[in-house]
TORDREN-59192 format. One line per field, with one value per residue (C-alpha): residue number from 0; residue in three letters; x, z, y. Coordinates in Angstrom, 2 decimals, padded with zeros to 5 digits. Each point is the difference from the previous one (the first is absolute). Layout:
resi = [NUM / ...]
resn = [Ala / ...]
px = [X / ...]
pz = [Z / ...]
py = [Y / ...]
***
This chain:
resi = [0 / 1 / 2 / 3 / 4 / 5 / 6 / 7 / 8 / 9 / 10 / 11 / 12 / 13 / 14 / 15 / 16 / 17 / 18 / 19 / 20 / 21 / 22 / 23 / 24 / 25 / 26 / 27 / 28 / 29 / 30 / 31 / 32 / 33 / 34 / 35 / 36 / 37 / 38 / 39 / 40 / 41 / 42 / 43 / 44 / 45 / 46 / 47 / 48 / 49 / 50 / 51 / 52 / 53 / 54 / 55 / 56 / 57 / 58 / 59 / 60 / 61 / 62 / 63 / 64 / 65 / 66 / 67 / 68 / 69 / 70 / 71 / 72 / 73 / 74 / 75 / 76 / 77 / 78 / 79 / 80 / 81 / 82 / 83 / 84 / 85 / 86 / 87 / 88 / 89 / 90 / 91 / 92 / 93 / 94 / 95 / 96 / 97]
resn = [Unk / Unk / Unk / Unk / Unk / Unk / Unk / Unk / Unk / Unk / Unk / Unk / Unk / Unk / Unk / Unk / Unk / Unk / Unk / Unk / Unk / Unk / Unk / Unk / Unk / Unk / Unk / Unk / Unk / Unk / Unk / Unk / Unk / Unk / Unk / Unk / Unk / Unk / Unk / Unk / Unk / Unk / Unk / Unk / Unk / Unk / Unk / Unk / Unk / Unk / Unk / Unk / Unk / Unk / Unk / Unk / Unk / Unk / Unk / Unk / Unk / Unk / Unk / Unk / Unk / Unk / Unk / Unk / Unk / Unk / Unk / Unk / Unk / Unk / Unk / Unk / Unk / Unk / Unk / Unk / Unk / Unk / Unk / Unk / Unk / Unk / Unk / Unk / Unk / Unk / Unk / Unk / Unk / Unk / Unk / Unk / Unk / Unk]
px = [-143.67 / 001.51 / -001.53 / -000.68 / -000.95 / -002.82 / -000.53 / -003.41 / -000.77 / -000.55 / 003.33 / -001.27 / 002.29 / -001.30 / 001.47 / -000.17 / 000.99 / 001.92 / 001.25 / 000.97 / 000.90 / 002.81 / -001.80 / -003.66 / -003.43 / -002.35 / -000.18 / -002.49 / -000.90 / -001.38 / -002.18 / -000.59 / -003.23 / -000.66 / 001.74 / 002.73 / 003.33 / 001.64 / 002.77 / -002.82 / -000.66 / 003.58 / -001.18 / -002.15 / 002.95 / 002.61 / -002.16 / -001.24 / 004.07 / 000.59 / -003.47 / 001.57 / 004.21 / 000.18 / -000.84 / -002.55 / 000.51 / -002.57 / -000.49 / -001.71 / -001.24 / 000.01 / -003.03 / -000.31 / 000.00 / 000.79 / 003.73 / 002.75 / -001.29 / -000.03 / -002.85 / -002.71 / -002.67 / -001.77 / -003.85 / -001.87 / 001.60 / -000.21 / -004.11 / -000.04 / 002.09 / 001.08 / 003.33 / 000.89 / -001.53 / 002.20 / 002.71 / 000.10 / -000.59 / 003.61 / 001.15 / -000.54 / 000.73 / 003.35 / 000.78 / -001.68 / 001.94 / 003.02]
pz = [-248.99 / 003.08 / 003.73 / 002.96 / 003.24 / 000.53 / 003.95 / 000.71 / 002.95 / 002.18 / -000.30 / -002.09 / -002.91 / -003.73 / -002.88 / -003.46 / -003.34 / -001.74 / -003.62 / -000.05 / -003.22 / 000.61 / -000.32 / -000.94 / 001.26 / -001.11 / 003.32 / -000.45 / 003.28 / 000.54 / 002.89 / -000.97 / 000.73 / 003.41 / -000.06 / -002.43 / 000.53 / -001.81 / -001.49 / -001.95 / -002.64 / -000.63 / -003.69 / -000.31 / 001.40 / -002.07 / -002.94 / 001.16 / 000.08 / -003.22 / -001.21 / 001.50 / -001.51 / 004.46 / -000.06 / 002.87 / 003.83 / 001.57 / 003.27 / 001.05 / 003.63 / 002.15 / 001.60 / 003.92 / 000.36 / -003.61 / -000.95 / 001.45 / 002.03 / 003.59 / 001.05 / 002.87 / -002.61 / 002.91 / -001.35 / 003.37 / -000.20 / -004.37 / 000.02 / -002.84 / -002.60 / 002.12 / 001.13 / -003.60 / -001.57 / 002.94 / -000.80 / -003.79 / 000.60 / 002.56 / -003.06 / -003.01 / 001.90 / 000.57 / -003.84 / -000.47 / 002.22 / -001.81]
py = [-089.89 / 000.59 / -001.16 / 002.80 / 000.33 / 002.80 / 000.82 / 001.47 / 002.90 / -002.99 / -001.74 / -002.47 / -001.56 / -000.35 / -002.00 / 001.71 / -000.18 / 003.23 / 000.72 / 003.22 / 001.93 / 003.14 / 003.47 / -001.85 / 001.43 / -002.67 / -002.30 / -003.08 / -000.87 / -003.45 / -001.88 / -003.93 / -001.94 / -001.75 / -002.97 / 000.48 / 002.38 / 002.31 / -002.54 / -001.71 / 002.89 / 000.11 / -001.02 / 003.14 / 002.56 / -001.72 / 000.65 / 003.69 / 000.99 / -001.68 / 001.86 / 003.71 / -001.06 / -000.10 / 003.17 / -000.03 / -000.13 / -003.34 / -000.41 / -003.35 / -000.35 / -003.04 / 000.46 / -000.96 / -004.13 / -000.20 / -000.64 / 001.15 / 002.51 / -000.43 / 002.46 / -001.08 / -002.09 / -002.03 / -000.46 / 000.88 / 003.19 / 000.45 / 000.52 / 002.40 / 001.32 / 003.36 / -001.38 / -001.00 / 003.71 / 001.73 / -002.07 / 000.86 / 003.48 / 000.45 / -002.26 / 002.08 / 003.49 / -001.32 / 000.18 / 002.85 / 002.31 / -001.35]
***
């Protein structure tokens, strides 16, 4: 898998995870648990691409203060999950225009 930079409306720089199959359709797009990053379920992609013969496009968000991603995460400011459902939605339209 290879590592990406994802920049959202507001300028803000994402780290993510891509395997991307030539001419595929079936994306698996993934968001990882509070906490953790997108480099810890390496196991399960490496083992959904061996499951599809890498015949599936994944896409694994960093999400904000997680990672490698460099996007605003300060806690006063993080008070629900809206930021991180906004975030995943510029996230997943960006592969599916594509």
């Amino acid at each position: 898998m290879e590592r990406k930079t994802f920049t959202n409306k507001e300028g803000e720089d994402f780290s993510y995870l891509v395997h991307q199959s030539e001419g595929n359709s079936k994306n698996f797009v993934f968001f990882h648990a509070t906490g953790f990053n997108s480099e810890t379920y390496k196991i399960l992609f490496d083992k959904l691409l061996s499951h599809y013969d890498n015949e599936i496009n994944i896409y694994a968000l960093d999400q904000r203060g997680h990672g490698l991603s460099l996007a605003n995460a300060d806690p006063r400011k993080l008070s629900t999950w809206n930021s991180l459902v906004d975030d995943a939605k510029e996230f997943v339209r960006k592969f599916s225009s594509n």
